[in-house]
C-alpha positions in Angstrom: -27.9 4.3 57.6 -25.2 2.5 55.8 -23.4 -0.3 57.9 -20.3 -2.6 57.3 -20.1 -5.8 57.4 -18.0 -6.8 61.1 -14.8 -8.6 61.6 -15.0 -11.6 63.8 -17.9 -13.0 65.0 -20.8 -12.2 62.6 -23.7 -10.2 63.8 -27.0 -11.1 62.7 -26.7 -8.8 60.0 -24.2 -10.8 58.5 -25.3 -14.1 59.0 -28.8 -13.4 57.5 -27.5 -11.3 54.4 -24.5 -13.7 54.0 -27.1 -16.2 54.1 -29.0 -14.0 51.7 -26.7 -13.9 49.0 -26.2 -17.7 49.2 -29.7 -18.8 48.6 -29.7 -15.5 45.4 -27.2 -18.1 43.6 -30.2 -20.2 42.8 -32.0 -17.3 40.3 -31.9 -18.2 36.8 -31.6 -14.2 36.4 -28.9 -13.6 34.2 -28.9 -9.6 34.8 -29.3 -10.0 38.7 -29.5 -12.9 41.4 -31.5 -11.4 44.2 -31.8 -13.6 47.2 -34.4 -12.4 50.2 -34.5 -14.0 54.0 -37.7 -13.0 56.2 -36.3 -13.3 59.7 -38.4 -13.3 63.2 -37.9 -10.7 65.6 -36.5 -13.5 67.7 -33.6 -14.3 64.5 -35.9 -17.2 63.3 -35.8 -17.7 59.8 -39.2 -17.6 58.7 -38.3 -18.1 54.5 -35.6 -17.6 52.0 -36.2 -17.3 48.2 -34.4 -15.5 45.5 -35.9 -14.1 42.5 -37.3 -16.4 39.3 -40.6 -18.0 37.4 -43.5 -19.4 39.8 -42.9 -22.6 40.2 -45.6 -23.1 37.9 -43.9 -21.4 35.2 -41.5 -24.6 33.4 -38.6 -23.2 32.4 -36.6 -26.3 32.0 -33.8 -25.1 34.4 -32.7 -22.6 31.8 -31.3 -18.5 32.1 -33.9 -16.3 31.7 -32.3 -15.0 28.3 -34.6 -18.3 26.8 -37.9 -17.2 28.4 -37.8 -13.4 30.0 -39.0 -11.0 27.5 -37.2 -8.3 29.3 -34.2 -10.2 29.0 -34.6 -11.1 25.2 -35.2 -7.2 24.1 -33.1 -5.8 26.4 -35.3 -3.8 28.2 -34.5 -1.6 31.4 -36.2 0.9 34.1 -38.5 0.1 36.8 -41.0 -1.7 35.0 -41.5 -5.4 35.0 -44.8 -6.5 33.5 -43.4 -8.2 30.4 -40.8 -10.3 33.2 -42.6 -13.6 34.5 -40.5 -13.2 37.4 -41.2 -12.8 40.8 -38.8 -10.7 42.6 -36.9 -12.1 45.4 -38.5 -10.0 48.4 -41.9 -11.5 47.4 -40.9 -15.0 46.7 -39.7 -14.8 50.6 -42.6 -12.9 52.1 -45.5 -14.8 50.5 -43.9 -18.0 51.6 -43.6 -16.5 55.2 -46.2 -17.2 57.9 -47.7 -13.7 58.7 -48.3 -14.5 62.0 -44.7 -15.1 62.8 -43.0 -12.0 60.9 -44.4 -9.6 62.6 -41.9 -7.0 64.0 -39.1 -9.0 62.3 -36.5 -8.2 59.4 -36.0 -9.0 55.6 -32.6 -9.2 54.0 -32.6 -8.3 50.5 -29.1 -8.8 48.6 -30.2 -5.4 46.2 -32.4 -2.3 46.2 -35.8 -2.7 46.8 -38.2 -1.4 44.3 -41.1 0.5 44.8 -44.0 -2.4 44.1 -41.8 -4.6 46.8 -41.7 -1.9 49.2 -45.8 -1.7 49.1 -46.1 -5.4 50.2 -42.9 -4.9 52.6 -45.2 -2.1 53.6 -48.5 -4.7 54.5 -46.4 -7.6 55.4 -46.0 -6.5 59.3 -41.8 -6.0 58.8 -40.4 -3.6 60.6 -37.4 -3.6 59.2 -35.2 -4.1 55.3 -31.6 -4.9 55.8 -30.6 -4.3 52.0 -27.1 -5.1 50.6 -25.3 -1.7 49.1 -24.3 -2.6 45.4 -23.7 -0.2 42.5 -25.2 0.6 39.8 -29.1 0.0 41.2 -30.0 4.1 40.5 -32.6 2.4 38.0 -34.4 1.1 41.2 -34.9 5.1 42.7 -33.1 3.5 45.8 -33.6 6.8 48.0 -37.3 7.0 46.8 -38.0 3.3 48.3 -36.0 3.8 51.3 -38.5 7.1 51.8 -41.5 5.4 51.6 -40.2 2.7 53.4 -39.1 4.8 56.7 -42.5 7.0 56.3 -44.4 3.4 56.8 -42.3 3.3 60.3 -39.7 0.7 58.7 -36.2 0.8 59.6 -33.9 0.4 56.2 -30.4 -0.4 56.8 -28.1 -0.6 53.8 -25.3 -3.1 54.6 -21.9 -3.4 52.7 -19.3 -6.4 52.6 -16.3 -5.7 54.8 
């Protein structure tokens, strides 16, 4: 299910991915800024985090093009070993008390990939809100969005107005 953006006052929807793509703006990601909010059944937020190095990884403020490998050589498709980063989704979900997202929603400003959607999968969500962009086919968006709705998750795909 695709769904647009509203006019006038904001649905959750809206609020959470608009908040979404706010906190992405903080990645160092010079291909993509992802940003992720984990959200309560109740419209709690729970944790925002966008996608970049542990914290434990020093990379002196800079864009990944000085310390991602992928980055440096170029390198696309669906694998991400040789990236330090940690996507976006996870940042946000292993920052979240699991207790309290149970039932409730992540926002996720791009396609989820498949190793994200296996600890979506464990993390007690029950549903993705995912912003629509173009050019994520790398991602195998309708593969993801399978596996997610045969684990019982609802996956919205959401679109700016």
């Amino acid at each position: 299910m695709i769904k647009t953006a509203s006019i006038g006052r904001p649905t959750w929807d809206d609020v959470w991915m608009r908040t979404a793509i706010s906190v992405s703006q903080r990645s160092l990601c010079e291909r993509a800024n992802v940003g992720a909010v984990v959200v309560t059944k109740n419209n709690r937020v729970m944790a925002a985090s966008f996608n970049g190095a542990p914290d434990i990884v020093d990379v002196g403020g800079k864009p990944c093009s000085h310390w991602c490998e992928r980055m440096i050589t170029g390198e696309k498709g669906s694998d991400y070993s040789n990236c330090p980063a940690i996507h976006a989704e996870l940042n946000a979900l292993i920052r979240a008390d699991y207790t309290q997202i149970q039932g409730g929603t992540l926002y996720v400003t791009g396609a989820v990939c498949a190793n994200c959607a296996k600890v979506v999968m464990g993390s007690g969500i029950a549903r993705v809100v995912y912003k629509v962009n173009e050019g994520e086919d790398y991602r195998n968006p309708d593969a993801v969005i399978d596996q997610l709705t045969a684990a019982e998750i609802t996956v919205v795909g959401w679109k700016e107005a």
